[in-house]
Backbone of each chain as ProteinMPNN parsed JSONL, in Angstrom:
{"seq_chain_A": "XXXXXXXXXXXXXXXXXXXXXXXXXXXXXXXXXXXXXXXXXXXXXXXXXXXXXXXXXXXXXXXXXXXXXXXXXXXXXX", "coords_chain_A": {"N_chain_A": [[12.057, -3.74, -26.995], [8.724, -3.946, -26.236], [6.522, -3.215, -23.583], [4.142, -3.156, -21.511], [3.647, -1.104, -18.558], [2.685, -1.252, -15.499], [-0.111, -0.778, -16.737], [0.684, 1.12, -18.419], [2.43, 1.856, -21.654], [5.222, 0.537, -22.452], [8.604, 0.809, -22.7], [11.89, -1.424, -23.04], [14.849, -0.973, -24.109], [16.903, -2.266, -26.582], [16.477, -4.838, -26.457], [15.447, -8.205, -26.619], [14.362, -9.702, -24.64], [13.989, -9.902, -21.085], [14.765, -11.049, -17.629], [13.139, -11.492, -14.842], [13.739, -10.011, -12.639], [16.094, -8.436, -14.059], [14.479, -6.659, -15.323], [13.497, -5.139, -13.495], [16.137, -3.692, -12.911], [16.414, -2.442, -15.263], [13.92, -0.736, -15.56], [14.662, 0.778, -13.288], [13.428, 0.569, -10.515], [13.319, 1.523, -7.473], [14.177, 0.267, -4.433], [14.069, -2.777, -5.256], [13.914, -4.935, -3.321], [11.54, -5.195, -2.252], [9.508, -5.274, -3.961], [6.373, -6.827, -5.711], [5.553, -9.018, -7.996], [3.549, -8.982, -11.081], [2.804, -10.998, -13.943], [1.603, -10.885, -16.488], [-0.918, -11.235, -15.594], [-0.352, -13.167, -13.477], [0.661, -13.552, -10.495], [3.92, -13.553, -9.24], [6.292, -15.459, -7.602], [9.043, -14.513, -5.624], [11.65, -15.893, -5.502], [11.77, -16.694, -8.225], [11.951, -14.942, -10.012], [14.588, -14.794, -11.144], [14.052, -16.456, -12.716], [12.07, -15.88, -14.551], [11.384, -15.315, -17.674], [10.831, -12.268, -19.49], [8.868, -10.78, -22.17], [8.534, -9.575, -25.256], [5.501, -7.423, -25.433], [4.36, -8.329, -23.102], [2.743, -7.648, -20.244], [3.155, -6.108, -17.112], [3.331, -6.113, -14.24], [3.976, -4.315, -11.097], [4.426, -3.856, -7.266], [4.552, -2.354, -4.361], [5.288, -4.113, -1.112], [2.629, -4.032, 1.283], [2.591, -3.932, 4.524], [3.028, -3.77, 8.145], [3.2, -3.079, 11.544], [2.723, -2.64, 14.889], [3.887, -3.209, 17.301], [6.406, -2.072, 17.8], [7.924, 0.804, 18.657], [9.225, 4.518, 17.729], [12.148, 5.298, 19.27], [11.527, 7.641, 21.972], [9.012, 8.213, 21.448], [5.965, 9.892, 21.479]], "CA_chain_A": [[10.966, -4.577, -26.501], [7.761, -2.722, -25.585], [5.658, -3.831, -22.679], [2.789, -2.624, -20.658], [4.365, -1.582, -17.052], [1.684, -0.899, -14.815], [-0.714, -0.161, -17.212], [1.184, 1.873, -19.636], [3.625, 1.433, -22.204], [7.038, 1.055, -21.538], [9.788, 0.346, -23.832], [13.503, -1.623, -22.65], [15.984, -0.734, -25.553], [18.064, -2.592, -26.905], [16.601, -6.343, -25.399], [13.965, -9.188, -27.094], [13.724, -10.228, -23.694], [15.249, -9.616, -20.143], [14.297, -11.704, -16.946], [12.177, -10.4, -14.193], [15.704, -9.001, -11.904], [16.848, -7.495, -15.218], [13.646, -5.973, -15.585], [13.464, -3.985, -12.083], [16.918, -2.875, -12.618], [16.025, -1.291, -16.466], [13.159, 0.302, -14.74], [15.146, 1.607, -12.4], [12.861, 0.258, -9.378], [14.088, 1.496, -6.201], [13.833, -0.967, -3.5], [13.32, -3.18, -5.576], [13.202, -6.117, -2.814], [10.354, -4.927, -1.841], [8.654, -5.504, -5.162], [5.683, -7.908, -6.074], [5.649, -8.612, -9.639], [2.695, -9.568, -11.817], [3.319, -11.102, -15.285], [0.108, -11.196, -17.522], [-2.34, -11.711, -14.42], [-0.117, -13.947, -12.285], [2.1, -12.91, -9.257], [5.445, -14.302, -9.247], [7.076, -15.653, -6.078], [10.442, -13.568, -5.786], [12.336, -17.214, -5.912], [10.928, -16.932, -9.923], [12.235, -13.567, -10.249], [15.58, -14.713, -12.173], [14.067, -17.036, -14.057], [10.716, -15.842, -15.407], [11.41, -14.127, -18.969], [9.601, -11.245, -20.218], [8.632, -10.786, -23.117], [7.703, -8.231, -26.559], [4.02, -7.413, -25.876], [4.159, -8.733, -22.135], [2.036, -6.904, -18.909], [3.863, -6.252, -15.694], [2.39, -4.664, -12.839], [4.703, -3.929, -9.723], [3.746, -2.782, -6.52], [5.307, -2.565, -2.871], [4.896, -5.292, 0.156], [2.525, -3.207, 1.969], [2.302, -4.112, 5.978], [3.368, -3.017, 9.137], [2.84, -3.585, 12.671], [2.743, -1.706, 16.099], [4.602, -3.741, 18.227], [7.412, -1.178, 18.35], [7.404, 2.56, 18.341], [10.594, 4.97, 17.713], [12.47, 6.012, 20.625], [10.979, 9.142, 22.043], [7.947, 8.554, 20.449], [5.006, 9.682, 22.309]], "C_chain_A": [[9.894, -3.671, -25.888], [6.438, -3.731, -24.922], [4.661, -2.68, -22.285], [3.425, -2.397, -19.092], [2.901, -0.743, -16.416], [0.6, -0.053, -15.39], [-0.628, 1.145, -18.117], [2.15, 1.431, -20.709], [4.587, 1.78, -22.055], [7.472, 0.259, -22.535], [11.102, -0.435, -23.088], [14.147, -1.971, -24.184], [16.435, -1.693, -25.822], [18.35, -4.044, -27.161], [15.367, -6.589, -25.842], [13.638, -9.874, -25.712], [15.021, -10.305, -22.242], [14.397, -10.752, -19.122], [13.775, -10.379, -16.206], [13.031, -9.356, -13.303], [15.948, -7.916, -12.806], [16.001, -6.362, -15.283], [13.699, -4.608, -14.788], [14.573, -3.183, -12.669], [16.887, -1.89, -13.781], [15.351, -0.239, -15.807], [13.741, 1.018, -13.85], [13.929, 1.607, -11.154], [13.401, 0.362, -8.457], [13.137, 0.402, -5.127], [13.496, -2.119, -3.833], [12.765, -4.728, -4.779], [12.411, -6.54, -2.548], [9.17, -5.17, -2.236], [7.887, -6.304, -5.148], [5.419, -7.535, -7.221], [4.525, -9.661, -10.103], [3.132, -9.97, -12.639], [2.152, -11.531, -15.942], [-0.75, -11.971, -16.748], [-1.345, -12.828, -13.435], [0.97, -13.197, -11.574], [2.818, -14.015, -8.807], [5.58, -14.558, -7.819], [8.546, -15.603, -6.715], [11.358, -14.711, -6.452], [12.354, -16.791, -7.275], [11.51, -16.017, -10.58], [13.504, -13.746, -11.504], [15.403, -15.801, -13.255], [12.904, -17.38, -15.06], [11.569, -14.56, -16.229], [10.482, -13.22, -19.276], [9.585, -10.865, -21.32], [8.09, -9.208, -24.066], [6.304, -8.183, -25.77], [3.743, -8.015, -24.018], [3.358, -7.522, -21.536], [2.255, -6.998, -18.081], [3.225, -5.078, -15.135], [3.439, -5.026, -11.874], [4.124, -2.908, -8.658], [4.45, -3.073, -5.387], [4.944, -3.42, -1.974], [4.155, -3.647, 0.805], [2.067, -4.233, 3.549], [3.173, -3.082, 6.887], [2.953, -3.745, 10.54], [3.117, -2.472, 13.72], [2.801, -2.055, 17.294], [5.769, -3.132, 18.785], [7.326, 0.221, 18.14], [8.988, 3.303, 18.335], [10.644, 5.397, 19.267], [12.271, 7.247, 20.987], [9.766, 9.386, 21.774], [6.897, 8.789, 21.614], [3.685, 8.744, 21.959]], "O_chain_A": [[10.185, -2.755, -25.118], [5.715, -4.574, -25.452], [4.543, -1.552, -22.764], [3.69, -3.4, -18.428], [2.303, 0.199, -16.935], [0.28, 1.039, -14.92], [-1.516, 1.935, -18.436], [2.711, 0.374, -20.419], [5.018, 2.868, -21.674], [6.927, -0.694, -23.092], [11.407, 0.342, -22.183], [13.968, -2.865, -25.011], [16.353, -2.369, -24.797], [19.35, -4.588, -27.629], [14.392, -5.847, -25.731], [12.647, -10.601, -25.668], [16.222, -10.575, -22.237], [13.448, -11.345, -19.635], [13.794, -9.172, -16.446], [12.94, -8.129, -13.334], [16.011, -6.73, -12.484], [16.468, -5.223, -15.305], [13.864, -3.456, -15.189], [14.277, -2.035, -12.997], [17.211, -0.718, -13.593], [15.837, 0.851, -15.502], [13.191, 2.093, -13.612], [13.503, 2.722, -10.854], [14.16, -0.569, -8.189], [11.98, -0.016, -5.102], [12.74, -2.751, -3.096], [11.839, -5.454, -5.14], [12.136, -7.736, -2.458], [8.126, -5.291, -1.595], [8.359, -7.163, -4.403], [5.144, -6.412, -7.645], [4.472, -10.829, -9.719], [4.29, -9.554, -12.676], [1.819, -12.711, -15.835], [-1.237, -13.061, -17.047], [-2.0, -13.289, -12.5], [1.867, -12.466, -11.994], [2.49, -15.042, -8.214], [5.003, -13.889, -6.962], [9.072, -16.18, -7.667], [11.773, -14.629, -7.608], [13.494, -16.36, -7.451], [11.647, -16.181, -11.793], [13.493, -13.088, -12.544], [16.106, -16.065, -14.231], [12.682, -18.297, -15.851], [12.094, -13.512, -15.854], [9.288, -13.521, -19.298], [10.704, -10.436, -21.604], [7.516, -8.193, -23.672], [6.021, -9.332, -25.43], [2.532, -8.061, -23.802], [3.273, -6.482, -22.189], [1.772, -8.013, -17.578], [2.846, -3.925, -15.34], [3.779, -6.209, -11.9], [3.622, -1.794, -8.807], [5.036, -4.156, -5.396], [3.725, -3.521, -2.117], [4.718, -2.552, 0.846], [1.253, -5.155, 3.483], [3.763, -2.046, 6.577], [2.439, -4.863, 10.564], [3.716, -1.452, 13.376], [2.153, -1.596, 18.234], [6.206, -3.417, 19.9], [6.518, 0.668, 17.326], [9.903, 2.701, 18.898], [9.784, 5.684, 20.1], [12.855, 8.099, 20.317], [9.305, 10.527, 21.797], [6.892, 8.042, 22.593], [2.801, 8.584, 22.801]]}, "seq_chain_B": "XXXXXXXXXXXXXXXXXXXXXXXXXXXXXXXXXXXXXXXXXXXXXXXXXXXXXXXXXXXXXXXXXXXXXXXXXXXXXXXXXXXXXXXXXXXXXXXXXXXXXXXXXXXXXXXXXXXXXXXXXXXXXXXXXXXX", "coords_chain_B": {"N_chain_B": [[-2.594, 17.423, 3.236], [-5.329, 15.624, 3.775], [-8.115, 14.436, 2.579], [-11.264, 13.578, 3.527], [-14.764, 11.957, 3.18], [-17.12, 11.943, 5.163], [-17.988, 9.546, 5.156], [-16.509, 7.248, 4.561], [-14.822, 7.833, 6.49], [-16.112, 7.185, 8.823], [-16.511, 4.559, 8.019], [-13.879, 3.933, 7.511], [-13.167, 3.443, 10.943], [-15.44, 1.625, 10.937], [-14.324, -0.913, 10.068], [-12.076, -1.075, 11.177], [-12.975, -1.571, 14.06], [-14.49, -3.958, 13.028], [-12.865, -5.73, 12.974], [-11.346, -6.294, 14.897], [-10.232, -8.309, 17.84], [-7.822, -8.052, 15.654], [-5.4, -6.858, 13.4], [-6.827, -4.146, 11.561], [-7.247, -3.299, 7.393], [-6.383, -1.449, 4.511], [-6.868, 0.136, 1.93], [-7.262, 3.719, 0.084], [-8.887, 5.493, -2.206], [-8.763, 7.966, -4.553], [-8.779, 11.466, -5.56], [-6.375, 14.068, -6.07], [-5.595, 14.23, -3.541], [-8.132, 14.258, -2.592], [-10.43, 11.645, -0.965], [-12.228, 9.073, -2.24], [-13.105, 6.677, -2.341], [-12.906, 3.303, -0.871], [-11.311, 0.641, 0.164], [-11.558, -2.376, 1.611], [-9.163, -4.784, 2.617], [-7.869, -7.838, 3.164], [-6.007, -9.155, 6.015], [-3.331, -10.444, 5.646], [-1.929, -11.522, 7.584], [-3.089, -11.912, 9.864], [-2.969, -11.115, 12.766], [-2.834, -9.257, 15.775], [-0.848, -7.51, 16.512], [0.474, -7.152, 13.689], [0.27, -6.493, 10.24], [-0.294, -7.344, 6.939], [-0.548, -7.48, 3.271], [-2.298, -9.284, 1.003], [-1.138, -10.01, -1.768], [-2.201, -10.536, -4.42], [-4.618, -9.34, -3.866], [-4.074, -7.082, -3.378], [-2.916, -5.97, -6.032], [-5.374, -6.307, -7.922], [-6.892, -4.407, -6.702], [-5.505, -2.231, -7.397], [-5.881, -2.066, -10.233], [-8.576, -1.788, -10.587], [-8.731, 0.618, -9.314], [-7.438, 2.339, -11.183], [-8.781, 1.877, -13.52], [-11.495, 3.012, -13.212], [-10.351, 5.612, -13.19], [-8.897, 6.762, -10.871], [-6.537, 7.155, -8.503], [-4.014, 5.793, -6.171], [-4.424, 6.677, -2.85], [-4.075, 6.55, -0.389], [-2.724, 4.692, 2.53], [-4.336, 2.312, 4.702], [-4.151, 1.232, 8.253], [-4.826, -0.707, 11.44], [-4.526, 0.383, 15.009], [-4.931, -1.733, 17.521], [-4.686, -1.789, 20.136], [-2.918, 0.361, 20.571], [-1.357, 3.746, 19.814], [-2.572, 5.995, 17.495], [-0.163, 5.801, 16.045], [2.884, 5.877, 14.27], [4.523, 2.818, 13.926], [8.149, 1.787, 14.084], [8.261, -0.242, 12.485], [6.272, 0.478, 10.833], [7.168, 2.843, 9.951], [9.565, 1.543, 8.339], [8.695, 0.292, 6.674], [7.088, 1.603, 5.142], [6.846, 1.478, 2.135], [5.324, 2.415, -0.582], [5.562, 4.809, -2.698], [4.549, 8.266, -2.581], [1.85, 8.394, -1.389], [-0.514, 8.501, 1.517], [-0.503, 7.64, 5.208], [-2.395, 6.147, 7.187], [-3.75, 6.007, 9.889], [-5.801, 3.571, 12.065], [-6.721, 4.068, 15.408], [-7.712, 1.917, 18.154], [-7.483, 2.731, 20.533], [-7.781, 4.186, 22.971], [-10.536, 5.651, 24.457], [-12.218, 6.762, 22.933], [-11.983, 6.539, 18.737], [-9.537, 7.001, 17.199], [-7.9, 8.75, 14.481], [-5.786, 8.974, 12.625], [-3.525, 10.498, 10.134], [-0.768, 10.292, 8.336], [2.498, 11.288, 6.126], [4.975, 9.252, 5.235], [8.837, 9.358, 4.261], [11.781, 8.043, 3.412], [12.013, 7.058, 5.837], [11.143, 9.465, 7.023], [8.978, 10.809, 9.192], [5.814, 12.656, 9.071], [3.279, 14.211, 10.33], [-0.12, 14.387, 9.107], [-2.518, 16.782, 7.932], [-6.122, 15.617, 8.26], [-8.947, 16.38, 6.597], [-12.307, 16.229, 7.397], [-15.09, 15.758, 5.141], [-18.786, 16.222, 4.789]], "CA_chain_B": [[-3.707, 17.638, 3.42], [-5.565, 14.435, 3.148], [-9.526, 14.882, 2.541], [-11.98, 12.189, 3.212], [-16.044, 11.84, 3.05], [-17.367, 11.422, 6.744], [-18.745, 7.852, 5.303], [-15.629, 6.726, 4.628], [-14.347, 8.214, 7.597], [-16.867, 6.067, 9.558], [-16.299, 3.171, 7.454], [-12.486, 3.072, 8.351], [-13.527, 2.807, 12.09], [-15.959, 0.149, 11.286], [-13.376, -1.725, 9.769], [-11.13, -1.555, 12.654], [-14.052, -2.559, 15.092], [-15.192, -5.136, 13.02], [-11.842, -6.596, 12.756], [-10.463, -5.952, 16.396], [-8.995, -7.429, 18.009], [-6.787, -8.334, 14.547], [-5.038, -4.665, 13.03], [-7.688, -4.044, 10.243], [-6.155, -2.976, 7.308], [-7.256, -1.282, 3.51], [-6.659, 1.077, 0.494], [-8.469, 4.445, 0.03], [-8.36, 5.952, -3.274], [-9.508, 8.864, -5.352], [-7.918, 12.016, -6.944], [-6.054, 15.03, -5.861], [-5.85, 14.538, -1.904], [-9.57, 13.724, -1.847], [-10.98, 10.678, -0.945], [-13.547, 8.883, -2.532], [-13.511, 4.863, -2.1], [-12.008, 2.712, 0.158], [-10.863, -0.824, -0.039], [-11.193, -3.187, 2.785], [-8.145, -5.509, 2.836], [-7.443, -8.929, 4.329], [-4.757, -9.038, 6.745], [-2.955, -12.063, 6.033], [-1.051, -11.911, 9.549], [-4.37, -12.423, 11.252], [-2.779, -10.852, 13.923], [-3.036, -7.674, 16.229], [0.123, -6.223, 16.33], [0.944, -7.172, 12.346], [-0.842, -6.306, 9.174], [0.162, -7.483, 4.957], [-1.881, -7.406, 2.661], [-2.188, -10.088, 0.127], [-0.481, -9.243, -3.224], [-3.274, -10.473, -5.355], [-5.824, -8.443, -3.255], [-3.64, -5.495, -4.019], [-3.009, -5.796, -7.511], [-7.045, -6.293, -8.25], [-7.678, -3.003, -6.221], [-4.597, -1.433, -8.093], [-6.384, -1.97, -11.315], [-9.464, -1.18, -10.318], [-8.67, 2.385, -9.411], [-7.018, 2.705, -12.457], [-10.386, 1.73, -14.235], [-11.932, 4.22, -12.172], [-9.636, 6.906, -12.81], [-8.384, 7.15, -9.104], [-4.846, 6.754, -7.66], [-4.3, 5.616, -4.898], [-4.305, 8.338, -2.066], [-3.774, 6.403, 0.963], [-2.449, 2.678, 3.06], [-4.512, 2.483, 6.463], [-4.417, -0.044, 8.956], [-5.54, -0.205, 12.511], [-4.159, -0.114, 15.957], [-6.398, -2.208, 18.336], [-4.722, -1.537, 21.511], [-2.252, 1.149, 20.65], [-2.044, 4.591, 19.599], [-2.604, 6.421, 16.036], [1.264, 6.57, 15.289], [3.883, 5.021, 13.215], [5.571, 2.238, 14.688], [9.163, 1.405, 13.683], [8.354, -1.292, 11.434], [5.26, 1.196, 9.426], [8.053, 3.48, 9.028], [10.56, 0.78, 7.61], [7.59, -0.775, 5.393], [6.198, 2.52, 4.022], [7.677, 1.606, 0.959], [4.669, 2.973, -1.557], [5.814, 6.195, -2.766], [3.166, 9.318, -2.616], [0.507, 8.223, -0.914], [-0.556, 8.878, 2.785], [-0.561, 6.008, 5.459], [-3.473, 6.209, 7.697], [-3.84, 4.713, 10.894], [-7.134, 4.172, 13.164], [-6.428, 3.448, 16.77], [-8.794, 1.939, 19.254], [-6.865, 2.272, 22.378], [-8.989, 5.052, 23.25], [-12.237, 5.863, 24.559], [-12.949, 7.123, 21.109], [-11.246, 6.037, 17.886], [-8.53, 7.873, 16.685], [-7.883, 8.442, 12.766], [-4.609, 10.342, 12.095], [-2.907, 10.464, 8.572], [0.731, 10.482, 7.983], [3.248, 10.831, 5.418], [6.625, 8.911, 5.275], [9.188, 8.447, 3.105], [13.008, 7.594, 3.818], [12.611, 7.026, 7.372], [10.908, 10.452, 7.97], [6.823, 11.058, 9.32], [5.174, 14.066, 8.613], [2.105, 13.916, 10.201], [-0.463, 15.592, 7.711], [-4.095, 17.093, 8.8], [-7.24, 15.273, 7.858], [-10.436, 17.081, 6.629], [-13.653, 15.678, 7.148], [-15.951, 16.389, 4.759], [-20.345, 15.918, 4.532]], "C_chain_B": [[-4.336, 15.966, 2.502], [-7.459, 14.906, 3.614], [-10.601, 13.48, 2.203], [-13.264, 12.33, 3.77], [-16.202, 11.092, 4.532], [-17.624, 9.883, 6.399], [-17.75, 6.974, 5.146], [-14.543, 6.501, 5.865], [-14.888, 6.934, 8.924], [-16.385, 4.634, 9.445], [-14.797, 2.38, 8.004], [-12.598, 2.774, 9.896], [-14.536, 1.985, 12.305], [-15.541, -0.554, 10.91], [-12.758, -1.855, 10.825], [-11.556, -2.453, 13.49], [-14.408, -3.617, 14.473], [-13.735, -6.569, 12.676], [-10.947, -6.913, 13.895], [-10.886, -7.355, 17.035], [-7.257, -7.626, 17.21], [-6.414, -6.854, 14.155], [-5.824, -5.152, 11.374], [-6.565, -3.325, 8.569], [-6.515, -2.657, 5.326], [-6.397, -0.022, 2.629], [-7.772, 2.517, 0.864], [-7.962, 5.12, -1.63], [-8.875, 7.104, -3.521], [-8.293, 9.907, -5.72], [-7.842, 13.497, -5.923], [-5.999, 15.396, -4.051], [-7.257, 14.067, -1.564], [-10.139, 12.414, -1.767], [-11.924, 10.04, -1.505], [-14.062, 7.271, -3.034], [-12.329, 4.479, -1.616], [-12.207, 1.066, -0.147], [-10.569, -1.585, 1.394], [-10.576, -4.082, 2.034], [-8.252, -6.545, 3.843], [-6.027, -8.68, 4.577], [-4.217, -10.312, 6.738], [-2.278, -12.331, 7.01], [-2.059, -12.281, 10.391], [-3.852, -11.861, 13.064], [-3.105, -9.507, 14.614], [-1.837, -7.226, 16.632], [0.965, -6.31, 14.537], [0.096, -6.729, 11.504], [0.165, -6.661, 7.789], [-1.136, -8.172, 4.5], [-1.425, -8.514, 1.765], [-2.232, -9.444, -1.611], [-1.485, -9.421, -4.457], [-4.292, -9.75, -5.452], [-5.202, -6.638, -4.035], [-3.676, -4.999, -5.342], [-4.245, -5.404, -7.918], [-7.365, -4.56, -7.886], [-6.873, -1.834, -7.277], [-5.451, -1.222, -9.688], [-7.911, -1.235, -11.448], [-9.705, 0.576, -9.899], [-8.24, 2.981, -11.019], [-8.049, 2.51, -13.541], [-11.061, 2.765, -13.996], [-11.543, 5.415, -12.372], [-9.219, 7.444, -11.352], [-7.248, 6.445, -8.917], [-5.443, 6.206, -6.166], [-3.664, 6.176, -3.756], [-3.54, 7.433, -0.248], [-3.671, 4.64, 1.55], [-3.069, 3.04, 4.571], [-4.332, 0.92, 6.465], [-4.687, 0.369, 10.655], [-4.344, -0.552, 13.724], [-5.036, -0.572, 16.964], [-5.974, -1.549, 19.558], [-3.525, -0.86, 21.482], [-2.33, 2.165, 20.222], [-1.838, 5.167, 18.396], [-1.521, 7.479, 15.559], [1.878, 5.656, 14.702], [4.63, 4.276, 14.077], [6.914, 1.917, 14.041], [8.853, 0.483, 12.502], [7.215, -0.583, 10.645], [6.236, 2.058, 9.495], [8.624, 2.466, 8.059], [9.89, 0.181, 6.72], [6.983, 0.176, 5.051], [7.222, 2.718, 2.984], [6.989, 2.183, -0.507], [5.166, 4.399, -1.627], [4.767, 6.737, -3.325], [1.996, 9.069, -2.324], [0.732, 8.506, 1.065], [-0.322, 7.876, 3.755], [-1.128, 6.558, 7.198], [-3.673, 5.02, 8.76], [-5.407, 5.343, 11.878], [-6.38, 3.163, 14.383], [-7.72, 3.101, 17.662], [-8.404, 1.974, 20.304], [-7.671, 3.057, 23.025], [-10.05, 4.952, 24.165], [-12.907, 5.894, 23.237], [-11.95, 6.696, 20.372], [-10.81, 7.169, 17.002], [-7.896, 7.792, 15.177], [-6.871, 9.626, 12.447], [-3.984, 9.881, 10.671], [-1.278, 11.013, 8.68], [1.662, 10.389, 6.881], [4.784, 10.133, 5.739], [7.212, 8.157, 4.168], [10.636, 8.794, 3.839], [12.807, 7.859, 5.124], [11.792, 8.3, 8.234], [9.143, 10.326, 8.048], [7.01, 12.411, 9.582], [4.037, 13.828, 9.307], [1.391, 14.923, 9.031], [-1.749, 15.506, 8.011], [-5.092, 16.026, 7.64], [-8.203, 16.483, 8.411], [-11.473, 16.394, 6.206], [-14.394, 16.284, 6.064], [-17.565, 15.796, 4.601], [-20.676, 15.519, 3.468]], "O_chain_B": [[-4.073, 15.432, 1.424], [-7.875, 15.486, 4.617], [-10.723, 12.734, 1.231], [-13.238, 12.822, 4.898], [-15.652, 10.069, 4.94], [-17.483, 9.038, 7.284], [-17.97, 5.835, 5.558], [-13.79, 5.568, 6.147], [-14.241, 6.15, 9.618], [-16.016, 3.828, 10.3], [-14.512, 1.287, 8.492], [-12.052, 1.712, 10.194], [-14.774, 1.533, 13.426], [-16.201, -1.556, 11.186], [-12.926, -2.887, 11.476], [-11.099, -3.56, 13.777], [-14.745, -4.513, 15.246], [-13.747, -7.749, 12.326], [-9.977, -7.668, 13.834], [-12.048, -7.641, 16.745], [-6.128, -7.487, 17.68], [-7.03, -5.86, 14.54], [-5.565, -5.991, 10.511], [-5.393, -2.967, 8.688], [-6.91, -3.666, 4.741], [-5.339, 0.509, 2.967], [-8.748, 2.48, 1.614], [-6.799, 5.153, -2.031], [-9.62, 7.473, -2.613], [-7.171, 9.541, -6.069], [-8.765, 13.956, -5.25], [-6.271, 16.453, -3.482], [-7.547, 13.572, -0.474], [-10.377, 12.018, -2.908], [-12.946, 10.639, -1.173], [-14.974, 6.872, -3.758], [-11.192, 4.934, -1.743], [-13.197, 0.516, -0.63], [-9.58, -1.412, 2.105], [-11.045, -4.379, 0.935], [-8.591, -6.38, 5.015], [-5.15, -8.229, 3.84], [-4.484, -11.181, 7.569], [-2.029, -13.503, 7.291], [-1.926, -12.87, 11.464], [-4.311, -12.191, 14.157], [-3.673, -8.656, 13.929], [-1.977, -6.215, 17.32], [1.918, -5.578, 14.266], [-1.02, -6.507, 11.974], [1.306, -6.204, 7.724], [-2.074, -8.863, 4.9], [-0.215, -8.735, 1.718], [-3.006, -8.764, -2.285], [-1.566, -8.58, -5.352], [-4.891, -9.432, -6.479], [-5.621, -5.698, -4.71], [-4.232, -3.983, -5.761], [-4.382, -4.238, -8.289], [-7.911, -3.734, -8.617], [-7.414, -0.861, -7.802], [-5.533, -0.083, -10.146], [-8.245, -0.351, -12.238], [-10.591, 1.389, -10.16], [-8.743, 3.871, -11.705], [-7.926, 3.233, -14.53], [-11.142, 3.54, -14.949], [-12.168, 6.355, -11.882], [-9.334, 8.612, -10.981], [-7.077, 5.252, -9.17], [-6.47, 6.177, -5.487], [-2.437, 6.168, -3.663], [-2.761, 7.834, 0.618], [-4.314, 3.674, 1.137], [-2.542, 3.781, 5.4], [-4.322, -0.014, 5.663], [-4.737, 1.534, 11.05], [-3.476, -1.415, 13.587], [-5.937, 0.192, 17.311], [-6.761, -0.768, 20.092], [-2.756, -1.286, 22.343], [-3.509, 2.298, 19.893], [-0.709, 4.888, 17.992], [-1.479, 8.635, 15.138], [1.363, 4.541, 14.615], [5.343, 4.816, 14.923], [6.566, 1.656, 12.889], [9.465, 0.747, 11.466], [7.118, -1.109, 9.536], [6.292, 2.224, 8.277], [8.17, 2.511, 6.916], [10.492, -0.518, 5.905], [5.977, -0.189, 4.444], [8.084, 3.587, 2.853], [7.721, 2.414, -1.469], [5.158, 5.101, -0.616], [4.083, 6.229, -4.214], [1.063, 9.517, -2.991], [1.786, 8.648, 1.685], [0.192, 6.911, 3.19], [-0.482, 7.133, 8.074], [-3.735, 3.794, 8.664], [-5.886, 6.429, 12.206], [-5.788, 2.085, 14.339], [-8.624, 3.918, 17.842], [-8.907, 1.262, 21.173], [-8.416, 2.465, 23.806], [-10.31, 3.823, 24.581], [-13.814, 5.252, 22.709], [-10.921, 6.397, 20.977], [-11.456, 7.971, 16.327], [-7.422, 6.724, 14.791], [-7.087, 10.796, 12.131], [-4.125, 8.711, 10.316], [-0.888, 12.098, 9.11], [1.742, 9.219, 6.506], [5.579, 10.662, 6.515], [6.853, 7.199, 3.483], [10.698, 9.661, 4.71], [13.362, 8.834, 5.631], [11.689, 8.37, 9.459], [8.343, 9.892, 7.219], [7.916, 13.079, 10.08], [3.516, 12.865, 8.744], [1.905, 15.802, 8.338], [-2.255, 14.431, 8.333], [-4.783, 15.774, 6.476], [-8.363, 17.123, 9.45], [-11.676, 15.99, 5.06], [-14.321, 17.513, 6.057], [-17.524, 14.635, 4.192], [-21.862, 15.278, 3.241]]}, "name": "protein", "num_of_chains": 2, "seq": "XXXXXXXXXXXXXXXXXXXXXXXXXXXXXXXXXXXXXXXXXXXXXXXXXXXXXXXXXXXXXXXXXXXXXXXXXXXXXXXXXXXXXXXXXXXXXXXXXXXXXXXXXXXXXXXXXXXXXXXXXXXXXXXXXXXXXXXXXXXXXXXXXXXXXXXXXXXXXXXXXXXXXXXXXXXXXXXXXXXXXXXXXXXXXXXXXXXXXXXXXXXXXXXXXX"}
């Protein structure tokens, strides 16, 4: 199956179609809880994750939750 | 070594200020350590000790560098009333790998703009160079 992963092509062997879970773990996505997943211009809500298919010819973009906050600081920290 | 255009430089502390007293909160991109556009970000926490960014906002900018030819070099966000370091939870949420993560502080007198790397848990700080 050959997709588009973040704007390149990417191949998963073997598979006419995996879900979006399956997907991360082909890729080998670390963290992948962390993940937000596009699928041909829309962003999934995680819920969706095991049961949006992907497809031959599909476009997935993945990218990390980015936030933070500075309500706590490490111990020691100056 | 993280290298960024005084106007940008500026720009991230008029983001802060014009977002204080919420934690401001943005993209910078360009190629090889150097800076050379920046992405203001909504903070969907609306708050001042939180910051996330909205995943659609990100994506768009994500593509857009990539149009551009530019990675993306760096994650700031602001501290309004604390100081320009990593708190426990921007370690545990610097989950982008290879990029910098850039904080402006206003606790200050003056506004403070340090650059840091982290990845599993560890910070590096890492120098900023202005450049004209």
């Amino acid at each position: 199956m050959n997709l588009t992963v973040n704007g390149k092509p990417s191949t998963v062997d073997g598979k006419e179609s995996v879900n979006v879970t399956e997907l991360l773990v082909e890729l080998k996505v670390p963290q992948a809880e962390y993940v937000t997943v596009e699928l041909n211009g829309e962003v999934l809500e995680r819920e969706a994750f095991d049961a949006t298919v992907v497809r031959e010819g599909d476009a997935v973009e993945f990218l990390y939750f980015m936030g933070g906050g500075n309500s706590t600081f490490p111990k020691g920290a100056k | 070594m993280l290298t960024i255009p005084r106007a940008i430089h500026d720009d991230l502390i008029a983001h802060a200020r014009a977002d204080f007293p919420i934690e401001a909160c943005g993209i910078l991109g360009g190629t090889d350590g150097a800076a050379s556009a920046i992405f203001r970000m909504a903070n969907t926490d609306r708050s001042n000790e939180h910051f996330m960014m909205d995943p659609k906002e990100q994506f768009a900018v994500v593509k857009e560098l990539r149009n551009r030819g530019l990675a993306m070099l760096a994650i700031y966000h602001s501290h309004p009333e604390s100081p320009a370091r990593p708190s426990e939870e921007d370690i545990r949420l610097a989950l982008t790998p290879g990029v910098s993560y850039v904080i402006v502080s206003l606790a200050g007198a003056e506004p403070d703009v340090k650059s840091f790397r982290i990845a599993g848990g560890v910070v590096e700080p890492e120098p900023i160079e202005i450049v004209e």
